[in-house]
N, C-alpha and C positions, 0 to 999 in steps of 0.2 A: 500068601502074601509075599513069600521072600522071592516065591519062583518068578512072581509078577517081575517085584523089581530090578530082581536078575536078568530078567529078557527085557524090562524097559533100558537099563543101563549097558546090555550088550548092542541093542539094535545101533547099528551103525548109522544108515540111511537118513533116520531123524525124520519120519515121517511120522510118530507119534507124537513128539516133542512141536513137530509143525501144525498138528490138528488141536491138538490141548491149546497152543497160543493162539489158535483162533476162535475157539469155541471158547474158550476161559471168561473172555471178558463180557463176552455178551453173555455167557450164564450167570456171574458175576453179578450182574447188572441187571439182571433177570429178578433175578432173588434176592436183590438188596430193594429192587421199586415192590416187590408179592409182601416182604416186611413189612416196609415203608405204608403202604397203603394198608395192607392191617393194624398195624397200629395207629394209624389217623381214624380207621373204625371206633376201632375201641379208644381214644380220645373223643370221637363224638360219642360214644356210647355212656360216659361217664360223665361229660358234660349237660348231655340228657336227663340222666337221671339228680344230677345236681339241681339242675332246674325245675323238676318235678318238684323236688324236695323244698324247695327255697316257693316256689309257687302254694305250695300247701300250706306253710306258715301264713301268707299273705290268706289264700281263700277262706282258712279259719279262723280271718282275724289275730291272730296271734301277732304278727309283727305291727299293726295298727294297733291294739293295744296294749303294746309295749312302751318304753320307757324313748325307746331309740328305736322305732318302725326300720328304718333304713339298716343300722346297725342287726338287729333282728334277721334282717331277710338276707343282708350277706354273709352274716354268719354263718344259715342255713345252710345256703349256697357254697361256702368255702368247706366247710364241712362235708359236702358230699362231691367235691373235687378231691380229695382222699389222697393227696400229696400226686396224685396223676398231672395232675395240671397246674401251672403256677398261679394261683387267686390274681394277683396283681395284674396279669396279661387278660384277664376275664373282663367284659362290660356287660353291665347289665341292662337293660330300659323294660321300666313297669308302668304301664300304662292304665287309666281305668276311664270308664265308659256309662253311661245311662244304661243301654242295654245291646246287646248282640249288633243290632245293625249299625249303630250308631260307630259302635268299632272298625266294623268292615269300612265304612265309609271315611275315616280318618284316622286311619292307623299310621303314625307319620312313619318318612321311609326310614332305615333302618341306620343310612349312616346319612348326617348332616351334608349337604350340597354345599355350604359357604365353607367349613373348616374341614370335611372331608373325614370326619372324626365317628365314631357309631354314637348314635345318640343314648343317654345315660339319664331318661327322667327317672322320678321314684314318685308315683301318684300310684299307692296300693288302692284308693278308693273306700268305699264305705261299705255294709251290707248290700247285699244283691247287687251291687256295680257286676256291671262286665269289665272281667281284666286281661290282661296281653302283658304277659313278661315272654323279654327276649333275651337270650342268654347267647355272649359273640366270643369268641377267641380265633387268633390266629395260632393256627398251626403252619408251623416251617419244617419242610421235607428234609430229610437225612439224606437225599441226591439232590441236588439244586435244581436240573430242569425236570424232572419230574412233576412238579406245578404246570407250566407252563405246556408241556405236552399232554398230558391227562386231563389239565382242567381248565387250558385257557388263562388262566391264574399267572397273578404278578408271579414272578420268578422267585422260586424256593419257599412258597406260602399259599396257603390256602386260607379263607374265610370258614369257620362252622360255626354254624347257626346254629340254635334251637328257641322254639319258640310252642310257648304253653298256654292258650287263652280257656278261659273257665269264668263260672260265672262263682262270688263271694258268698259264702253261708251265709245264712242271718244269725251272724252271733252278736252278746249283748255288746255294747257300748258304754 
């Protein structure tokens, strides 16, 4: 190591010191968006599995027959954001259905058209309902255009989705 920086600091010419200052930034920048994007994984990874969780309340009933159905299921839900994600930035929409088709054919869209906002019902439904919880957070990238060049995406944020449809146990009422 000493002999390196002895021959880096004797070279006169500055042809090393001119190579490092071009290749730096784009390494640099390399390895800050390989980060960046692994960790938006694993923020979707965790949001996933949040929603799992928060969805399993609802399909055994447990948040229906609780005291506070709503309070119930974001509890679930914030509980398994596991301090990774800030609860507050999270929206959820639970939706329920007659049966499987009935779903697919009016699942509303995901963010509201008049206020531009992700839509936020809580109808966990009854036994056997078919249900659709959607679970949304913005993620904001640690390099600003990195959105925008990767994903098309407003600049410095991405949309993750997850989304869980299952059909209700038949537990009692």
């Amino acid at each position: 190591m000493r002999k390196f920086l002895t021959s880096l600091l004797s070279e006169r010419t500055g042809g090393p010191a001119l190579e490092m200052a071009l290749i730096a930034p784009v390494f640099i920048a390399i390895m800050l968006v390989t980060f960046d994007m692994g960790y938006m994984l694993f923020v979707q990874g965790v949001l996933d599995g949040a929603a799992r969780n928060a969805a399993r309340v609802v399909r055994t009933g447990q948040a229906q027959t609780s005291a506070d159905p709503s309070g119930t299921f974001f509890a679930a839900l914030n509980a398994g954001l596991s301090g990774v994600i800030n609860s507050a930035a999270v929206t959820a929409d639970v939706e329920s259905y007659a049966d499987f088709s009935t779903l697919k054919s009016s699942l509303p869209a995901l963010i509201d058209p008049k206020t531009g906002k992700p839509v936020t019902n809580f109808t966990p439904g009854s036994p056997n309902s078919a249900v659709a919880v959607r679970v949304t957070y913005i993620y904001n990238f640690m390099v600003p255009w990195e959105g925008t060049l990767l994903m098309g995406a407003k600049p410095g944020s991405a949309r993750l989705v997850t989304t869980v449809v299952f059909k209700n146990e038949p537990y009692p009422t």
